[in-house]
C-alpha positions as a LaTeX table, in Angstrom:
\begin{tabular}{lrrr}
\hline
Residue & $x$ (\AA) & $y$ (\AA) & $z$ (\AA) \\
\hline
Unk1 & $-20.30$ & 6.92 & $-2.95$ \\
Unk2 & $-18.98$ & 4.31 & $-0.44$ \\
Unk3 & $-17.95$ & 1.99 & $-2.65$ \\
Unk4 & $-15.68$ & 4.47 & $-4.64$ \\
Unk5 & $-14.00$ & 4.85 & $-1.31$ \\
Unk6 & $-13.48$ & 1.29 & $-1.23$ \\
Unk7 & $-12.62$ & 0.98 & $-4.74$ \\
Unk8 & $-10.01$ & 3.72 & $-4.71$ \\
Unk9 & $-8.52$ & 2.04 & $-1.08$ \\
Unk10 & $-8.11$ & $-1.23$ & $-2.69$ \\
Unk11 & $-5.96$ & 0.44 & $-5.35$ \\
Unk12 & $-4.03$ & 2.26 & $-3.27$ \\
Unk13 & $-3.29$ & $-0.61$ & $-1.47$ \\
Unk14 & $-2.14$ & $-2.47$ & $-4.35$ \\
Unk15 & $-0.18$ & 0.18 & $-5.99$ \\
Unk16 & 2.14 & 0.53 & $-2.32$ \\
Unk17 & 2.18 & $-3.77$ & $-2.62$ \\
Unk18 & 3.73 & $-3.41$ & $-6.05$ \\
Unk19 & 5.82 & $-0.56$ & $-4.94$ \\
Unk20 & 7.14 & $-2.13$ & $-2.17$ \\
Unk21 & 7.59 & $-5.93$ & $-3.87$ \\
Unk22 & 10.51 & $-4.34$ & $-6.49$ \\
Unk23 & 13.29 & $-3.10$ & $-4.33$ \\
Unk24 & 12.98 & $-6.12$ & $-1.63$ \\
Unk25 & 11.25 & $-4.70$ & 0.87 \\
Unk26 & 8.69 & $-6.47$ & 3.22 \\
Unk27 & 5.13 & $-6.49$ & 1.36 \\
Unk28 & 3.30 & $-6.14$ & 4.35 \\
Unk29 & 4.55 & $-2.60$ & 5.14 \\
Unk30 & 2.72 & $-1.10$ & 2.57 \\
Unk31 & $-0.74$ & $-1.19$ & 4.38 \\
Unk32 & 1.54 & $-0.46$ & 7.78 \\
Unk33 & 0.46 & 3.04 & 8.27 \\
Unk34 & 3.42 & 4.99 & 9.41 \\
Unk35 & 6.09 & 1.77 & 9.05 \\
Unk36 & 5.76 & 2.16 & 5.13 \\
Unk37 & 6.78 & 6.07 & 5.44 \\
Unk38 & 10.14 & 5.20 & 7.41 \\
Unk39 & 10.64 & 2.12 & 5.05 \\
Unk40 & 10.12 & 3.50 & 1.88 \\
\hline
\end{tabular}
C-alpha cells in the first residue's frame, strides 16, 4: 500500500519536472508546493 503512494508521488513529481522544463520555467518549482501554482 505504501509503496503505491510512493510510486504514484514519484510520478507526479516527474510529470510537473517535464511540465515545467518545456516553457522555460525553473525545474525546481515543480516539487515547490504552492510556488508551482503561481508559476504555472
Amino acid at each position: 500500500m505504501e509503496v503505491n503512494i510512493i510510486i504514484f508521488i514519484i510520478l507526479m513529481i516527474a510529470s510537473m519536472w517535464t511540465i515545467f522544463s518545456k516553457p522555460g520555467k525553473a525545474r525546481w518549482a515543480a516539487i515547490a508546493p504552492f510556488y508551482n501554482r503561481i508559476v504555472i
